[in-house]
N, CA, C, O and CB atoms as a CASP TS submission, in Angstrom:
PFRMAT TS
TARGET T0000
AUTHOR 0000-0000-0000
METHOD Language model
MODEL 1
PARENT N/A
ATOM      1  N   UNK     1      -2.806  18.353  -1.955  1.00  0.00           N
ATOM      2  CA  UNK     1      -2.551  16.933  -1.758  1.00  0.00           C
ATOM      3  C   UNK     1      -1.859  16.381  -2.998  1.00  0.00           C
ATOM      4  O   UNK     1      -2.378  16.643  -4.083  1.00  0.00           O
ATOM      5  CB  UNK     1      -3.869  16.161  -1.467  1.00  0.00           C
ATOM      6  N   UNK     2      -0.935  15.773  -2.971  1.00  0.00           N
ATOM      7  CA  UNK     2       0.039  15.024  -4.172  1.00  0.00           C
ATOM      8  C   UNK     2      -0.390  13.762  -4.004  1.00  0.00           C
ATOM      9  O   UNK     2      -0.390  13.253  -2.883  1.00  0.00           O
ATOM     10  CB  UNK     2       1.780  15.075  -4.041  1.00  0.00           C
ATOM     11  N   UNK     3      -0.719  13.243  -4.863  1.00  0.00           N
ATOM     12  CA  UNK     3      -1.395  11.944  -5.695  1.00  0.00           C
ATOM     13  C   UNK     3       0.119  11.184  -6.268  1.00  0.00           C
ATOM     14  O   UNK     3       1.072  11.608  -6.923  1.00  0.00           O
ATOM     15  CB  UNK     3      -2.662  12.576  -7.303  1.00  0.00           C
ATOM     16  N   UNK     4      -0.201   9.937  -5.686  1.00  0.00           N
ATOM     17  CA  UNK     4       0.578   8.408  -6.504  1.00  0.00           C
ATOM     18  C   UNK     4       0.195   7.502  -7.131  1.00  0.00           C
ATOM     19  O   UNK     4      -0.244   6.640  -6.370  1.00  0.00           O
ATOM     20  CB  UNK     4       1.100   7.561  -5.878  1.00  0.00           C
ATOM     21  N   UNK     5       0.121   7.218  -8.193  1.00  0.00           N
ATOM     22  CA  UNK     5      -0.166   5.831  -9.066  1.00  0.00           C
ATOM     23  C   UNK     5       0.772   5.019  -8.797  1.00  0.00           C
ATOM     24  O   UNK     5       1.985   5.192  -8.915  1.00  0.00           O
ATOM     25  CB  UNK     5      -0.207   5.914 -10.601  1.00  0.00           C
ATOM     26  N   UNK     6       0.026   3.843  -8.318  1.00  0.00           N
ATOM     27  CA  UNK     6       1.184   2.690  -7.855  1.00  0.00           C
ATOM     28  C   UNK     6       0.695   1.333  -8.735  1.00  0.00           C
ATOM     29  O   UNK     6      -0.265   0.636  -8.409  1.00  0.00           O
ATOM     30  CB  UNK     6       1.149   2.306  -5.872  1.00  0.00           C
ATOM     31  N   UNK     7       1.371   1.150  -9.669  1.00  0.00           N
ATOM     32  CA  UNK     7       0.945   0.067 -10.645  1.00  0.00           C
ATOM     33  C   UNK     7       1.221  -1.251  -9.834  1.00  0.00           C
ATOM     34  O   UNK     7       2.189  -1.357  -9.081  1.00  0.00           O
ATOM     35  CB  UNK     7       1.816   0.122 -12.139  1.00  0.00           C
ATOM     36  N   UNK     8       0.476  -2.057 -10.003  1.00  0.00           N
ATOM     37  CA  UNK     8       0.497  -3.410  -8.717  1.00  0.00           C
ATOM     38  C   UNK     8       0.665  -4.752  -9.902  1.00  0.00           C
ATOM     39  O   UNK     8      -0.282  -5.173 -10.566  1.00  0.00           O
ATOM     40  CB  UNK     8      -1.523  -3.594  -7.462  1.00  0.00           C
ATOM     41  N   UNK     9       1.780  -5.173  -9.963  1.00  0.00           N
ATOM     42  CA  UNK     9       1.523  -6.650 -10.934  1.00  0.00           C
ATOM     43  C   UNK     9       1.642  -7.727 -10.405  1.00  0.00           C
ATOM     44  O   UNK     9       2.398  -8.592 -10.847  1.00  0.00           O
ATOM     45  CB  UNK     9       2.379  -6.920 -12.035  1.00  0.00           C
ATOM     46  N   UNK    10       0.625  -7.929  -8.941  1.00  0.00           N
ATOM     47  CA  UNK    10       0.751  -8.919  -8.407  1.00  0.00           C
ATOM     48  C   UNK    10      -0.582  -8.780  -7.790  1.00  0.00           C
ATOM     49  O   UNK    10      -1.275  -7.785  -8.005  1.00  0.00           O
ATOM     50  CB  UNK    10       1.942  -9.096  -7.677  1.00  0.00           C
ATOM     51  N   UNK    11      -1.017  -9.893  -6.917  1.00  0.00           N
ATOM     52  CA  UNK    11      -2.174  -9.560  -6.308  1.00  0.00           C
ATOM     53  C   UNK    11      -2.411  -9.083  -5.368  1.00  0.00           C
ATOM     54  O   UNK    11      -3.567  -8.960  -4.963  1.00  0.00           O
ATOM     55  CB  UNK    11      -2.718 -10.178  -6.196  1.00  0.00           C
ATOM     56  N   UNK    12      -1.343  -8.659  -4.723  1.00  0.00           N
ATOM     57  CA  UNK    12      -1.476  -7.501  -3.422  1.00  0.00           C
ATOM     58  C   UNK    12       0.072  -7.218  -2.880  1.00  0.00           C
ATOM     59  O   UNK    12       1.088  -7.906  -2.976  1.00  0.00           O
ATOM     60  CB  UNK    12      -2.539  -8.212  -1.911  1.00  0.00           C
ATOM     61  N   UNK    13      -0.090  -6.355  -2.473  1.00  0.00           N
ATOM     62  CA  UNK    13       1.041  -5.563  -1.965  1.00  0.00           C
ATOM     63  C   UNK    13       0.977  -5.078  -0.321  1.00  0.00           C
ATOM     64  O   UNK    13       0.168  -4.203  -0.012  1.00  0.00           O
ATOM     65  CB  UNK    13       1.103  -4.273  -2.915  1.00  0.00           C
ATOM     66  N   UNK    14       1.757  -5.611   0.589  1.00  0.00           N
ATOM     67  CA  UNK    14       1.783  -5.376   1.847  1.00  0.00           C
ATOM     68  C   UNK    14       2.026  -3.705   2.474  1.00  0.00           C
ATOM     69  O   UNK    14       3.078  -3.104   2.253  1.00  0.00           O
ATOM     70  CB  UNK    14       2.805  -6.315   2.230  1.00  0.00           C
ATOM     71  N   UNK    15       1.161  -3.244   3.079  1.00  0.00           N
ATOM     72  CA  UNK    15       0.972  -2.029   3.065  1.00  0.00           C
ATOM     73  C   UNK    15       2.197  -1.615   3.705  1.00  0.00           C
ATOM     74  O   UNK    15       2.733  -0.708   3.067  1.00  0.00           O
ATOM     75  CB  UNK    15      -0.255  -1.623   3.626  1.00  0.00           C
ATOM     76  N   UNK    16       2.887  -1.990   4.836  1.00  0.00           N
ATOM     77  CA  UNK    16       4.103  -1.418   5.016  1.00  0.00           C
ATOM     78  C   UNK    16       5.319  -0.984   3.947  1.00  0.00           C
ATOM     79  O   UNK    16       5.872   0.114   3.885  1.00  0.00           O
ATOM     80  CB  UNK    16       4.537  -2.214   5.794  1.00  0.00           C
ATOM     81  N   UNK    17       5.637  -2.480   2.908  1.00  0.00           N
ATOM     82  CA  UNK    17       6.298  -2.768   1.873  1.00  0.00           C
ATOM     83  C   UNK    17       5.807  -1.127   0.813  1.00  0.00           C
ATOM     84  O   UNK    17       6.679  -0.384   0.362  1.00  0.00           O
ATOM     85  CB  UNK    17       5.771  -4.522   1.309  1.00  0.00           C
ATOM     86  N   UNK    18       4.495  -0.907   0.637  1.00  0.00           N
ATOM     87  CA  UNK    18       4.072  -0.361  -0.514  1.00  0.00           C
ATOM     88  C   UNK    18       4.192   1.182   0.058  1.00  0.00           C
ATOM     89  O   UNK    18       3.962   2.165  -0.648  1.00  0.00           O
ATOM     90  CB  UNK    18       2.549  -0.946  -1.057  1.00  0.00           C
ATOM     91  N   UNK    19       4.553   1.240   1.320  1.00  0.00           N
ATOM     92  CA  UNK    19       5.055   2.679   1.811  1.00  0.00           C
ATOM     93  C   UNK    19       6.290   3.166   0.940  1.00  0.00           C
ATOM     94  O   UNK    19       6.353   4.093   0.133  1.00  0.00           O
ATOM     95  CB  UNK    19       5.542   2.625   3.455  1.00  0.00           C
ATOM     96  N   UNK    20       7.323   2.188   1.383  1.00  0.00           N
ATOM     97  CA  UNK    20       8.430   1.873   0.810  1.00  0.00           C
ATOM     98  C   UNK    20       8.562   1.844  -0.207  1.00  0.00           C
ATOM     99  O   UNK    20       9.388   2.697  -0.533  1.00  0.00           O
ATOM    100  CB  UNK    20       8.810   1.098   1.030  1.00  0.00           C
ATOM    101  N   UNK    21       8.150   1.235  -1.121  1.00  0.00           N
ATOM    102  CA  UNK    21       8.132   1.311  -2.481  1.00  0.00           C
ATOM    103  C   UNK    21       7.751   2.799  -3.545  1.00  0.00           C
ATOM    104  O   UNK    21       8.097   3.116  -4.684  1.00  0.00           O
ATOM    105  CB  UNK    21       7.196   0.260  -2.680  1.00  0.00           C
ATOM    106  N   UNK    22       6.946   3.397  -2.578  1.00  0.00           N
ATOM    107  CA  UNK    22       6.192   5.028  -3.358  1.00  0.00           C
ATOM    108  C   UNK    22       7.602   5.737  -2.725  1.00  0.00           C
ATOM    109  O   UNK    22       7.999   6.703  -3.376  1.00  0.00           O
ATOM    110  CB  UNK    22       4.077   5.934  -2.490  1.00  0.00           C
ATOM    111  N   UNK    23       8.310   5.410  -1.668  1.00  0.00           N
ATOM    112  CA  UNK    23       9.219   6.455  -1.074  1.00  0.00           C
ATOM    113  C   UNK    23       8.443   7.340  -0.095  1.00  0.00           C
ATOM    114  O   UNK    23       8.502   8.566  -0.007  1.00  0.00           O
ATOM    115  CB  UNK    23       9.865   7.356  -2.207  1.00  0.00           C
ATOM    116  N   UNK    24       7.828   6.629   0.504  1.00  0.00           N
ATOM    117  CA  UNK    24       7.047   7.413   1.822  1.00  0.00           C
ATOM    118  C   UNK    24       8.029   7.213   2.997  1.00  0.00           C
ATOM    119  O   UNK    24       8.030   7.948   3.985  1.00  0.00           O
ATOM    120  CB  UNK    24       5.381   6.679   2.293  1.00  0.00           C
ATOM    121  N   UNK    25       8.902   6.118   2.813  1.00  0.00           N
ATOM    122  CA  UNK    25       9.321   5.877   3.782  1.00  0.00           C
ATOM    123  C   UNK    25      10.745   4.856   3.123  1.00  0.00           C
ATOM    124  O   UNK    25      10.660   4.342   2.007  1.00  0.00           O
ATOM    125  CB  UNK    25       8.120   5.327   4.738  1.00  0.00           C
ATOM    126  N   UNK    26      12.071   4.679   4.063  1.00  0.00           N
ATOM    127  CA  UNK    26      12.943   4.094   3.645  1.00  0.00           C
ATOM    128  C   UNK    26      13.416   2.756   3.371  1.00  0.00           C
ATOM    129  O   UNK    26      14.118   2.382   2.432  1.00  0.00           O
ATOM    130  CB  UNK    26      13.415   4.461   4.075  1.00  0.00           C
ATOM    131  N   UNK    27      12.742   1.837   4.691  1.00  0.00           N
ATOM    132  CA  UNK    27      12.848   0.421   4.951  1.00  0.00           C
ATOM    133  C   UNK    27      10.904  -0.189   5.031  1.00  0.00           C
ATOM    134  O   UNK    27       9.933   0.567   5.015  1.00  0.00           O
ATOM    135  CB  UNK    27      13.933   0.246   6.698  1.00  0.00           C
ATOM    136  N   UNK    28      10.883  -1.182   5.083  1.00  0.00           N
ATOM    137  CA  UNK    28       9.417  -1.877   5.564  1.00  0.00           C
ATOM    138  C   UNK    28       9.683  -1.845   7.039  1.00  0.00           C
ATOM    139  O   UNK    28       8.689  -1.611   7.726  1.00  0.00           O
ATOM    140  CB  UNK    28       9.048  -3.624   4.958  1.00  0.00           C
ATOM    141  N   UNK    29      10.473  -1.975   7.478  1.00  0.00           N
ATOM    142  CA  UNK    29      10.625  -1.677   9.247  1.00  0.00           C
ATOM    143  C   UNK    29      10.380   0.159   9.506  1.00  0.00           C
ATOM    144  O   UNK    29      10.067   0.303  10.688  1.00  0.00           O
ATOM    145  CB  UNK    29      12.693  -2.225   9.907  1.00  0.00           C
ATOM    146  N   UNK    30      10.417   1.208   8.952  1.00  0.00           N
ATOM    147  CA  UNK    30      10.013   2.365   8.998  1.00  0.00           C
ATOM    148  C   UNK    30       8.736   2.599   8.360  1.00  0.00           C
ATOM    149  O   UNK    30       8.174   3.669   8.594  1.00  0.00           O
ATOM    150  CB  UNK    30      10.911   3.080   8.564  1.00  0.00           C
ATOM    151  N   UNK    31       8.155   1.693   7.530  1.00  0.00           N
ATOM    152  CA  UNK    31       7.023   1.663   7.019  1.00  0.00           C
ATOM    153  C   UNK    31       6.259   0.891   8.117  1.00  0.00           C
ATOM    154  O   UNK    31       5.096   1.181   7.836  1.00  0.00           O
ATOM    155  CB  UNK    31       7.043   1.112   5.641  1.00  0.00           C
ATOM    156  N   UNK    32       6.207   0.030   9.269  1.00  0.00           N
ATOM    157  CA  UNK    32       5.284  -0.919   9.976  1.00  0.00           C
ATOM    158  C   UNK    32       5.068   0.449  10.864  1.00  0.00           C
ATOM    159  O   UNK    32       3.945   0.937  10.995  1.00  0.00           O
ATOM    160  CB  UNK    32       5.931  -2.586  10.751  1.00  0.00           C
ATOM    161  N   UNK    33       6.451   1.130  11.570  1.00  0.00           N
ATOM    162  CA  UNK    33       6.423   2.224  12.458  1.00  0.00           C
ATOM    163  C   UNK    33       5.234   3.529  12.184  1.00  0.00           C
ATOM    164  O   UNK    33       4.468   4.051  12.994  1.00  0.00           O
ATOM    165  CB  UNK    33       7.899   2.759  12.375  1.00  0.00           C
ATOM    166  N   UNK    34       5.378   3.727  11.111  1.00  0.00           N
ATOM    167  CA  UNK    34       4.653   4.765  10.307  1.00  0.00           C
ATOM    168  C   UNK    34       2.871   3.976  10.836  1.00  0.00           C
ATOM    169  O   UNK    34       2.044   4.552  11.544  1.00  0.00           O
ATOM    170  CB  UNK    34       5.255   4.721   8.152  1.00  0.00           C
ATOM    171  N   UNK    35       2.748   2.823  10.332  1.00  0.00           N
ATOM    172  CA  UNK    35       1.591   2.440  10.636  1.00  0.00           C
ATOM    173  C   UNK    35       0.749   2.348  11.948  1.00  0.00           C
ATOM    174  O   UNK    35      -0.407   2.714  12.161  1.00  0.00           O
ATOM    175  CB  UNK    35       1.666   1.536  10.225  1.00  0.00           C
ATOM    176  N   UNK    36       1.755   1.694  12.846  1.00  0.00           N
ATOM    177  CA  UNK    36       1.568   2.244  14.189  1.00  0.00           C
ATOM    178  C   UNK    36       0.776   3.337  14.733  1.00  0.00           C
ATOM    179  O   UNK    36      -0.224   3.406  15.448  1.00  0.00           O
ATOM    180  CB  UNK    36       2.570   2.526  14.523  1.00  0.00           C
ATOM    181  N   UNK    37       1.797   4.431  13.979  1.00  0.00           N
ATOM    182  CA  UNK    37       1.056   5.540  14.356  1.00  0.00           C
ATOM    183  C   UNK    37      -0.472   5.788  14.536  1.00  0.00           C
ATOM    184  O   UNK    37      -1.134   6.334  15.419  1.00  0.00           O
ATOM    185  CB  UNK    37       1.400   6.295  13.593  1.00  0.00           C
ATOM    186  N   UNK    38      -0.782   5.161  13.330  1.00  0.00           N
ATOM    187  CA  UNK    38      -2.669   5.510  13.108  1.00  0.00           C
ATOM    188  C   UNK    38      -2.734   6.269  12.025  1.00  0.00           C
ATOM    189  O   UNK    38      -3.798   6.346  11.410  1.00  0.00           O
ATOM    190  CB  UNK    38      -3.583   6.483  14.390  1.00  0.00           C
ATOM    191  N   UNK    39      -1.457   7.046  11.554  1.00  0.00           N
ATOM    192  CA  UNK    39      -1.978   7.843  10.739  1.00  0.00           C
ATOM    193  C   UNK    39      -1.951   7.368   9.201  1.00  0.00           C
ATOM    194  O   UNK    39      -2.507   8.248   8.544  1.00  0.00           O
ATOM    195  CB  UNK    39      -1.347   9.032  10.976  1.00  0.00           C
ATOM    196  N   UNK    40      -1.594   6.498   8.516  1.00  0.00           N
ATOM    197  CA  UNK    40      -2.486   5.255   7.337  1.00  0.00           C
ATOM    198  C   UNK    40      -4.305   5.394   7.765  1.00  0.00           C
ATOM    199  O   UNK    40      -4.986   5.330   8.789  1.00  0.00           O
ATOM    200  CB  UNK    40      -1.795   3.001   7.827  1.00  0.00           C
ATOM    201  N   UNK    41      -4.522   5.612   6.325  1.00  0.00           N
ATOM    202  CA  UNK    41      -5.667   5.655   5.953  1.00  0.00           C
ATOM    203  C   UNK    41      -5.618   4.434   4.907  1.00  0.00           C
ATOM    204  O   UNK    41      -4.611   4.451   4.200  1.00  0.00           O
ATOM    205  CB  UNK    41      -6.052   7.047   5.493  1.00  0.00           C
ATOM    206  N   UNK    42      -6.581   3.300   4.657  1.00  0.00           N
ATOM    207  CA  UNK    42      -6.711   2.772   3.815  1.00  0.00           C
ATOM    208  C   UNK    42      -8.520   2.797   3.106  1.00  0.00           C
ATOM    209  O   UNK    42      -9.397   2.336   3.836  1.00  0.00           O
ATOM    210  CB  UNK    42      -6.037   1.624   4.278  1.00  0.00           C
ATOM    211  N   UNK    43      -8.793   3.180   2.141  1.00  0.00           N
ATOM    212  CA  UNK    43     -10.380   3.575   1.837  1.00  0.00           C
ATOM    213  C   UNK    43     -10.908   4.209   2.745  1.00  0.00           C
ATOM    214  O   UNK    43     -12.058   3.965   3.109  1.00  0.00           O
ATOM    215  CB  UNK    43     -11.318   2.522   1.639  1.00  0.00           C
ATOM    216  N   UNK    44     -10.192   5.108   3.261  1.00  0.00           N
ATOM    217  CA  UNK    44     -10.674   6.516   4.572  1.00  0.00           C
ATOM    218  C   UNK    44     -11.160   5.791   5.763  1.00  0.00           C
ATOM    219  O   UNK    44     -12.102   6.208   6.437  1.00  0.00           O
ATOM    220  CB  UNK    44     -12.218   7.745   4.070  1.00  0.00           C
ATOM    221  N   UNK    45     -10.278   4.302   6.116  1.00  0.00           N
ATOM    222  CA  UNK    45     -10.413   3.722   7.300  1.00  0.00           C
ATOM    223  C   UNK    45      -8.958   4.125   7.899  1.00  0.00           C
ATOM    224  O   UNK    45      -7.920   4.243   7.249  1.00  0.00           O
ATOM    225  CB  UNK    45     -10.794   2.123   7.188  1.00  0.00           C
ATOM    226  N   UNK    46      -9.094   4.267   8.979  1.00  0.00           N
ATOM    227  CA  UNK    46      -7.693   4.179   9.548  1.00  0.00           C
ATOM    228  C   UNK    46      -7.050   2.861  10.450  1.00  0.00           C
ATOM    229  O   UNK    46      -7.193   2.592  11.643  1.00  0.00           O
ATOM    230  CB  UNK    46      -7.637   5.365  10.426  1.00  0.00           C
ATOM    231  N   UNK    47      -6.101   1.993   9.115  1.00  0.00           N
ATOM    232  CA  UNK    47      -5.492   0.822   8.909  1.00  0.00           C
ATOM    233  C   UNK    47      -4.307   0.539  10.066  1.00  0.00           C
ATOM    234  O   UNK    47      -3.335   1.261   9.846  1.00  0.00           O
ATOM    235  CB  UNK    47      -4.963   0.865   7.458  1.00  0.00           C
ATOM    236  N   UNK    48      -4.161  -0.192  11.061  1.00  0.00           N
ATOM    237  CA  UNK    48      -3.458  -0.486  12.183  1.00  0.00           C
ATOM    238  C   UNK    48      -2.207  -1.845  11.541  1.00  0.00           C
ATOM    239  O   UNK    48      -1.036  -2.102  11.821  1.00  0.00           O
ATOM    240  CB  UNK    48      -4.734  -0.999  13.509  1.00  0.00           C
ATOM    241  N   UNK    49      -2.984  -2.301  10.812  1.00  0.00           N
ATOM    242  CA  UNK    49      -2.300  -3.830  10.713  1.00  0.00           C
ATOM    243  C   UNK    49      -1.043  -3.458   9.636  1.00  0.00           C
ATOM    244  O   UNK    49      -1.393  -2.912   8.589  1.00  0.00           O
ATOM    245  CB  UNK    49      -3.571  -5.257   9.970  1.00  0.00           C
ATOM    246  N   UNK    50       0.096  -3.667   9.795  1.00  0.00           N
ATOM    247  CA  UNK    50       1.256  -3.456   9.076  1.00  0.00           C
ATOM    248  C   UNK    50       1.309  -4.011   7.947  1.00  0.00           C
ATOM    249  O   UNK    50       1.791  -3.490   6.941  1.00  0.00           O
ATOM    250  CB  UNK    50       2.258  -3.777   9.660  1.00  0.00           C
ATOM    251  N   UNK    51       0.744  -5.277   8.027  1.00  0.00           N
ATOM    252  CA  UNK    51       0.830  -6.076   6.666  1.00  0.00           C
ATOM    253  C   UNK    51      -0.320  -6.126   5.922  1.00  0.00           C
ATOM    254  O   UNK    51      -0.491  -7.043   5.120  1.00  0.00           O
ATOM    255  CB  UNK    51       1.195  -7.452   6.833  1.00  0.00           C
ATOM    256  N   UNK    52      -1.220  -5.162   6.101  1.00  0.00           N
ATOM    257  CA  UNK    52      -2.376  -5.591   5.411  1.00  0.00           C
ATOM    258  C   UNK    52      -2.323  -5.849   4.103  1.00  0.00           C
ATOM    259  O   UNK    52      -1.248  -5.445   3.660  1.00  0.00           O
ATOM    260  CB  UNK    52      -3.284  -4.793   5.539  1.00  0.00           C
ATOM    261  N   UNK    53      -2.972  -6.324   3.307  1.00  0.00           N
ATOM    262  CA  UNK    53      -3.015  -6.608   2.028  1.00  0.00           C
ATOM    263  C   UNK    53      -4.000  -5.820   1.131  1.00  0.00           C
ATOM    264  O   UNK    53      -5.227  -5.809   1.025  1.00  0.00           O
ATOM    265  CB  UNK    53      -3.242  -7.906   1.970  1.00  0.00           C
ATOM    266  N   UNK    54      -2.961  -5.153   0.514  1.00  0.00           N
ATOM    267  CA  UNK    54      -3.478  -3.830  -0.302  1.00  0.00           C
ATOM    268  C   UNK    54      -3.379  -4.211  -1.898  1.00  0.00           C
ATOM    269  O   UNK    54      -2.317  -4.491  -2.456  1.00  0.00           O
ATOM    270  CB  UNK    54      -2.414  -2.343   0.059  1.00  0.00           C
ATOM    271  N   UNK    55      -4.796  -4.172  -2.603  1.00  0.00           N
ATOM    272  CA  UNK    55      -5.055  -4.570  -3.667  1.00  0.00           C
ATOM    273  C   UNK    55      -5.652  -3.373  -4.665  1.00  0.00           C
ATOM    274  O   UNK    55      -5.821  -2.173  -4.449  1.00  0.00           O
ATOM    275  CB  UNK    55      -5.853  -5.661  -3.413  1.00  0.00           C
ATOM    276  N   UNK    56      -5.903  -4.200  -5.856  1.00  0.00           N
ATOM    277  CA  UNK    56      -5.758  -2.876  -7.488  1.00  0.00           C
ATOM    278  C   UNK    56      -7.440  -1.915  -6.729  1.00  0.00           C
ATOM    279  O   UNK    56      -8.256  -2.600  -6.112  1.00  0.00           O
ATOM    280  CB  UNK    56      -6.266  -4.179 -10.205  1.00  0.00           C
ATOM    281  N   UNK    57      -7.597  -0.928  -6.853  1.00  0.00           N
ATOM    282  CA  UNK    57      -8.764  -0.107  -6.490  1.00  0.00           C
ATOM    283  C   UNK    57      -8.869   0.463  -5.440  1.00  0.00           C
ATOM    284  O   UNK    57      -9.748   1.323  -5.379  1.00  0.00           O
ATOM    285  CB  UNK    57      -9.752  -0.642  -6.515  1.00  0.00           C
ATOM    286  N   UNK    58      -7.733   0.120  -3.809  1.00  0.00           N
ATOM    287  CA  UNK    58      -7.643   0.946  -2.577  1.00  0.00           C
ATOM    288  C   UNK    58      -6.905   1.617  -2.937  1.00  0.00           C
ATOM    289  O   UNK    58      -6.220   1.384  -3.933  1.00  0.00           O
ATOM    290  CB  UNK    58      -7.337   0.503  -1.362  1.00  0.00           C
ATOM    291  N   UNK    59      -6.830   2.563  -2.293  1.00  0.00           N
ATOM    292  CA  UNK    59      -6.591   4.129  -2.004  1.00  0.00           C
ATOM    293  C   UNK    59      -5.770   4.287  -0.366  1.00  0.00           C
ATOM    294  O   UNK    59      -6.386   4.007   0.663  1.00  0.00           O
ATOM    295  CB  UNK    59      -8.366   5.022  -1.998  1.00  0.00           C
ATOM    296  N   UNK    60      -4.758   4.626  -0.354  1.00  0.00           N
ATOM    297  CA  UNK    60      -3.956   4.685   0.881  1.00  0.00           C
ATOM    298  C   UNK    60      -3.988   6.312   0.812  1.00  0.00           C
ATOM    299  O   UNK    60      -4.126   6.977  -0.215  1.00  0.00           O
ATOM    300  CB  UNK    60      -2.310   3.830   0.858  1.00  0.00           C
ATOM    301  N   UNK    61      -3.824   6.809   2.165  1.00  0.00           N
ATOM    302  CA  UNK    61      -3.683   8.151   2.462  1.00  0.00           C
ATOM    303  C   UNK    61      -2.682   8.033   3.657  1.00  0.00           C
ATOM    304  O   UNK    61      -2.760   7.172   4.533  1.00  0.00           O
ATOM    305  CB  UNK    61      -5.099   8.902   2.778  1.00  0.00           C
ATOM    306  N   UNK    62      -1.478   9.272   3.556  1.00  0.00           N
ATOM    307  CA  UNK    62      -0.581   8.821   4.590  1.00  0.00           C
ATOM    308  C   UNK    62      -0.060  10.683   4.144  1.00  0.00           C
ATOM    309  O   UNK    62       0.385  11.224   3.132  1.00  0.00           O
ATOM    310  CB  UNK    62       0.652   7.012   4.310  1.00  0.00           C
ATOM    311  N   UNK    63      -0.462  11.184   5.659  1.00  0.00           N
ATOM    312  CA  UNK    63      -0.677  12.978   5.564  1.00  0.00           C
ATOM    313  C   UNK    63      -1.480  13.638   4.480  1.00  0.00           C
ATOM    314  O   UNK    63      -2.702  13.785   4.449  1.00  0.00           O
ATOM    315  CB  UNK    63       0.733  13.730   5.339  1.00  0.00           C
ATOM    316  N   UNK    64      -0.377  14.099   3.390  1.00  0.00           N
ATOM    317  CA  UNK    64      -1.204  14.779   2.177  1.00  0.00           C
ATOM    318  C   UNK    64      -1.000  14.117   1.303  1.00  0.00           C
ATOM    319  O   UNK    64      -1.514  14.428   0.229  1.00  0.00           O
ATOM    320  CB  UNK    64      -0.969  16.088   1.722  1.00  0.00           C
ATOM    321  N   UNK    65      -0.238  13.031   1.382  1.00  0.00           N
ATOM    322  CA  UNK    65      -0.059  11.965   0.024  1.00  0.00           C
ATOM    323  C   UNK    65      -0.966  11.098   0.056  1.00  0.00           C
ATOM    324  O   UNK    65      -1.165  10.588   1.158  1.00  0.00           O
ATOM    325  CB  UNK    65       1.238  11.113  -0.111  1.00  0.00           C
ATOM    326  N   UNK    66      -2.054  10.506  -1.437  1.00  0.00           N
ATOM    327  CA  UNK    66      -2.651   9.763  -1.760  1.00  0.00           C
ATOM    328  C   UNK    66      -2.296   8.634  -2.594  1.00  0.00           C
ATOM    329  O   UNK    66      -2.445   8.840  -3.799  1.00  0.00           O
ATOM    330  CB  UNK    66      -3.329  10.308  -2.038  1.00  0.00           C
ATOM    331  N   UNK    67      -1.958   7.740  -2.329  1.00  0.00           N
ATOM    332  CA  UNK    67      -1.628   6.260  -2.979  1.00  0.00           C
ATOM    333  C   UNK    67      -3.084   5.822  -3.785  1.00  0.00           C
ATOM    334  O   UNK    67      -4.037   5.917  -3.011  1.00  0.00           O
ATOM    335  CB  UNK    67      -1.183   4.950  -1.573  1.00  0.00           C
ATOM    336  N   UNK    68      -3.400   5.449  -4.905  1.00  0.00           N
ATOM    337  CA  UNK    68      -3.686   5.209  -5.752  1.00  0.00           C
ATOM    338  C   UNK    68      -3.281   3.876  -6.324  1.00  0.00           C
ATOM    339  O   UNK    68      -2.551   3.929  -7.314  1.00  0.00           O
ATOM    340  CB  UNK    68      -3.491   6.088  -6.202  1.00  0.00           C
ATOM    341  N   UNK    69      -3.707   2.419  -5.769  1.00  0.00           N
ATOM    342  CA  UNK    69      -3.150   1.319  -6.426  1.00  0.00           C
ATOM    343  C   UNK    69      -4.140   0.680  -7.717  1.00  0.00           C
ATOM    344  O   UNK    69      -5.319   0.361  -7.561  1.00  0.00           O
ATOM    345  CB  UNK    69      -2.881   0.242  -5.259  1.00  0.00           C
ATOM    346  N   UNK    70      -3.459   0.585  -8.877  1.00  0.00           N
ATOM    347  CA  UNK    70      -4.047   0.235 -10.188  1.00  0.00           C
ATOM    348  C   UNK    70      -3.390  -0.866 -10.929  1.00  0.00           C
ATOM    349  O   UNK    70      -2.370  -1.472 -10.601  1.00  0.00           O
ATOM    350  CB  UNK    70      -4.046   1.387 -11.042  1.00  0.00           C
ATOM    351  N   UNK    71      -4.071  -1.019 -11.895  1.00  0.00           N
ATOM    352  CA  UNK    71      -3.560  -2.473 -12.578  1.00  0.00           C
ATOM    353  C   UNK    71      -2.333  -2.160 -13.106  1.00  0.00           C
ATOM    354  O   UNK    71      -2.224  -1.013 -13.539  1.00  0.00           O
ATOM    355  CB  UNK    71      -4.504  -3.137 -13.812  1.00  0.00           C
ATOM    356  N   UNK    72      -0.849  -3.294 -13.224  1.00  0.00           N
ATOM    357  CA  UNK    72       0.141  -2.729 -13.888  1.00  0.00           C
ATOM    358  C   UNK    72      -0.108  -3.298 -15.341  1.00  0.00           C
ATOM    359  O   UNK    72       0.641  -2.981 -16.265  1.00  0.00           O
ATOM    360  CB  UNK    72       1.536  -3.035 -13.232  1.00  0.00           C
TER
END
């Protein structure tokens, strides 16, 4: 499994957007799609809502990649 540190200097980051941003994915419109799927994990829940609001201490899982969001 390959691990991401995603430094956050704001108070949350929209989980589609923060696909996008690690390079999981190309656009936030291929990042909502991705979510769809089911297969987003957010704190080993599996996260439906495209925009959720992802803050410093969750943990995204999306296949074998682990997102890691921390203070910037």
């Amino acid at each position: 499994m390959s691990m991401i540190r995603f430094e956050l200097d704001r108070e949350y980051v929209e989980l589609n957007q923060l696909l996008k941003l690690v390079g999981l994915c190309d656009s936030g419109g291929m990042g909502k799609a991705i979510v769809a799927t089911g297969e987003v994990t957010v704190d080993g829940e599996t996260e439906l809502r495209k925009t959720a609001k992802i803050r410093v201490g969750q943990v995204v899982r999306l296949d074998d990649v682990e997102i890691q969001v921390v203070a910037a």
